[in-house]
C-alpha positions in Angstrom: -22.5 -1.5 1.6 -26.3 -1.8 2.1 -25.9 0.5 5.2 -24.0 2.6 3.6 -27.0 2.7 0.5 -29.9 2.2 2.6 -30.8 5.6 3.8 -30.2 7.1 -0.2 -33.7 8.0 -2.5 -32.3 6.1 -5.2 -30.1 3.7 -7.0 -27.9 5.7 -8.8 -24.6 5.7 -7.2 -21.6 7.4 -8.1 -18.0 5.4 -7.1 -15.7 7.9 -6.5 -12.4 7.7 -6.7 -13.0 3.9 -7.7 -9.6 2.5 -8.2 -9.8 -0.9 -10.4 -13.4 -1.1 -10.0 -13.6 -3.6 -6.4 -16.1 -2.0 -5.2 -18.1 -0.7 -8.3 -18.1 -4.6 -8.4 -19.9 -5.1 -5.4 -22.1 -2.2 -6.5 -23.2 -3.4 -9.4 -24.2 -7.1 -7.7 -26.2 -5.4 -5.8 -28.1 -3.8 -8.4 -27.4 -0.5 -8.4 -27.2 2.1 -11.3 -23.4 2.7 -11.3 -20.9 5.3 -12.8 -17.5 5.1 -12.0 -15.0 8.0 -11.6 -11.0 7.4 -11.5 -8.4 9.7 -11.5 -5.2 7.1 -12.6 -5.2 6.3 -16.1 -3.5 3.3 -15.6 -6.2 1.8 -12.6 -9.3 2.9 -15.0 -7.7 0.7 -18.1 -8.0 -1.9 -15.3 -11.7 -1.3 -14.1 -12.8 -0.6 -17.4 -11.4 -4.1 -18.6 -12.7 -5.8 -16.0 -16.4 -4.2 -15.8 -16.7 -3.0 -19.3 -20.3 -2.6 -18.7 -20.0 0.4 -16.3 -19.5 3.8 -17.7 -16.1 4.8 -16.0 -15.1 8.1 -16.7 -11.5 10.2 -15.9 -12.2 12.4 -13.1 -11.6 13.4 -9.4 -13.3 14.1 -6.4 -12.7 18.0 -6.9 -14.0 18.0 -10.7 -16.3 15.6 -11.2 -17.2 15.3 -15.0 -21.1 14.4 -14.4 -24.1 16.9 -14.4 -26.0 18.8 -11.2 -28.6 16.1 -9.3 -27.3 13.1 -11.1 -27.1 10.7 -8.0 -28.6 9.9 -5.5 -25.4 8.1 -3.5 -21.7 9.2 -3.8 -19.5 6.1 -2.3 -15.8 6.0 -1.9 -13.7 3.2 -0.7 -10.4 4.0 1.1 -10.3 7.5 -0.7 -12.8 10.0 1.2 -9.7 11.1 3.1 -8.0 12.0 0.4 -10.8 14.5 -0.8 -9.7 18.2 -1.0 -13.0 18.7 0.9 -13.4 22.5 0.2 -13.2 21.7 -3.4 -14.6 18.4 -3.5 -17.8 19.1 -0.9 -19.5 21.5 -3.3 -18.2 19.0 -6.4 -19.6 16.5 -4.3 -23.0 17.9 -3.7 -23.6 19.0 -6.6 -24.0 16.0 -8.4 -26.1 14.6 -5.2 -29.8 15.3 -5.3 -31.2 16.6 -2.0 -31.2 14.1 0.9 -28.5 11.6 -1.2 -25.8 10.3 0.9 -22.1 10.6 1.2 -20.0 7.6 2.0 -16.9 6.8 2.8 -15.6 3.1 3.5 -12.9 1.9 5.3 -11.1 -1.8 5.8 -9.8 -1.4 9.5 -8.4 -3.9 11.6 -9.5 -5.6 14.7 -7.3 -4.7 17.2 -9.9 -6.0 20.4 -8.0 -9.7 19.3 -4.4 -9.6 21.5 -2.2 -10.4 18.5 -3.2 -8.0 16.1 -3.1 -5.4 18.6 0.6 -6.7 18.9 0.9 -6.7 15.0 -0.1 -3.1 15.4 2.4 -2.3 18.0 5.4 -3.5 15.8 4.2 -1.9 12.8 4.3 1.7 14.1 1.7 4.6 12.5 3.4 4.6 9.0 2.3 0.9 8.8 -0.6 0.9 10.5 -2.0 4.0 11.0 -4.9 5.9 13.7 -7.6 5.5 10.7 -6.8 1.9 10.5 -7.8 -0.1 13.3 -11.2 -0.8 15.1 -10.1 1.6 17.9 -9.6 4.8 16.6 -10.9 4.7 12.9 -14.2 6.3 14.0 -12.3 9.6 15.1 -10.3 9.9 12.7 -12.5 10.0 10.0 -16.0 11.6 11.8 -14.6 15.4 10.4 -13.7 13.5 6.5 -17.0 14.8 5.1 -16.1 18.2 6.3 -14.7 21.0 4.7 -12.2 23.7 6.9 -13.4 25.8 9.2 -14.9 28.6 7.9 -15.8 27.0 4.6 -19.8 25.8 4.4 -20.8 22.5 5.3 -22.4 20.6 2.7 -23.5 17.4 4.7 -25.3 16.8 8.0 -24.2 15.0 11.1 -22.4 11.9 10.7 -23.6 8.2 11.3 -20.6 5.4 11.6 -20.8 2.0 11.8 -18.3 -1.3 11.1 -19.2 -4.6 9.9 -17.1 -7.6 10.3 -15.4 -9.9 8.1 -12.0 -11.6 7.6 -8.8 -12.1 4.8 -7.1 -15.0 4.8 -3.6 -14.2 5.0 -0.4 -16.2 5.6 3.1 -14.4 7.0 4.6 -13.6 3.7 1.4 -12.3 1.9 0.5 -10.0 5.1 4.0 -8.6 5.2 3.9 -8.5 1.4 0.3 -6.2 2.2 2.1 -3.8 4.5 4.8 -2.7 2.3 2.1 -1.7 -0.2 0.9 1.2 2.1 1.5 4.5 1.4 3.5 5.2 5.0 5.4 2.7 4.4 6.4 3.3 0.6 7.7 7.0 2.0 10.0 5.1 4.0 13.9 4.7 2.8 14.8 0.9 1.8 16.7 0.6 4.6 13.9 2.1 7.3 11.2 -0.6 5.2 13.8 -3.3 5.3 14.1 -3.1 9.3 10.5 -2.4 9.4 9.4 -5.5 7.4 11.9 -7.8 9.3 10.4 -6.8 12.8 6.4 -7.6 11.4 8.1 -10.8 9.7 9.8 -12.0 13.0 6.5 -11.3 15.3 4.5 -13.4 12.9 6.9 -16.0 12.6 6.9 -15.9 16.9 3.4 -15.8 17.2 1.3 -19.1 17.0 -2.1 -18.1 15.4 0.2 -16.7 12.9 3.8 -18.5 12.3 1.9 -21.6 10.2 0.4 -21.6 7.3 -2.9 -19.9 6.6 -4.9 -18.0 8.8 -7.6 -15.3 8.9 -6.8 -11.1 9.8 -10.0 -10.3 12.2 -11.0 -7.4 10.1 -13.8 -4.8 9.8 -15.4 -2.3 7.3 -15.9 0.9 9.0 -18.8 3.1 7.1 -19.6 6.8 7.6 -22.4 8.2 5.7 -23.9 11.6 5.7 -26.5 13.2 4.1 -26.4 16.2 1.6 -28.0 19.2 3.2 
């Protein structure tokens, strides 16, 4: 997060896309000036009751409802991919000043440790997709500030980086994870039932795993880019 701030003129940061307000959390303890921008109704009850401090408006990233130059950072946290980014790239810079920075944030597994590379292998892409491990998150996402070709960039060259941390997890509550993902919830209850029981069985057969509590190698994956 300070990466991802560091290189911004200012503290006024915009969370975009903010959910239930994790990371406008994390914003705010670091003392930044922080508005929050939600689409769900339902997720910004949530973030509203539980940061009732921080102004959190209804909004997207393709209509933001904030006026020309008023931040300095625009962060978003497991959403930049979602962006419409020949809508939301002018949206986007607009509220920017010149020089503020664009960032997107990613959780992404470590897959350089042998068993989670295994745990990505029985997944399949719908569980655990390209942008989510240590591997290949950094192409997937280097084009996610971009608009389509033949549109006008509105942000400079790229910078990536990840930073390391870990969940603790047991069996149940990382197979209870998974089915959360979007891939997965596309899936028929018979294609998630057979897709669950295979992650279920490899964690119950592998021993850093089949016990009690132990910790997912994980990493934060940052790009940040800088409004033109």
């Amino acid at each position: 997060m300070r990466w991802a701030l560091e290189a911004g003129p200012g503290p006024r940061v915009l969370d975009l896309g903010a959910g239930t307000g994790k990371l406008t959390a994390t914003l705010v303890e670091l003392g930044a000036e922080v508005i929050a921008v939600e689409p769900d109704p339902a997720m910004l009850t949530e973030l509203r009751r539980a940061l009732p401090t921080v102004r959190a408006l209804p909004g997207s990233a393709e209509a933001i409802p904030l006026a020309d130059a008023s931040f300095d950072a625009v962060l978003a946290g497991h959403a930049l991919h979602w962006f419409d980014m020949d809508v939301a790239g002018p949206e986007i810079a607009r509220v920017l000043v010149r020089g503020g920075i664009l960032a997107g944030l990613w959780n992404v597994i470590d897959d350089r440790v042998d068993w989670v590379a295994g745990l990505e292998r029985v997944s399949g892409r719908a569980a655990v997709g390209p942008r989510d491990t240590l591997g290949s998150w950094r192409a997937e996402t280097e084009a996610a500030h971009l608009p389509s070709i033949g549109q006008v960039a509105q942000f400079g060259s790229p910078e990536q980086a990840e930073f390391p941390h870990g969940q603790r997890r047991t069996a149940d509550s990382l197979v209870a994870a998974i089915a959360t993902r979007a891939g997965v919830l596309v899936m028929s209850e018979q294609e998630q039932e057979a897709m669950l029981g295979r992650i279920g069985a490899f964690l119950a057969s592998t021993p850093h795993t089949a016990h009690g509590e132990f910790t997912l190698p994980m990493l934060t994956g940052v790009l940040r880019a800088r409004r033109l």
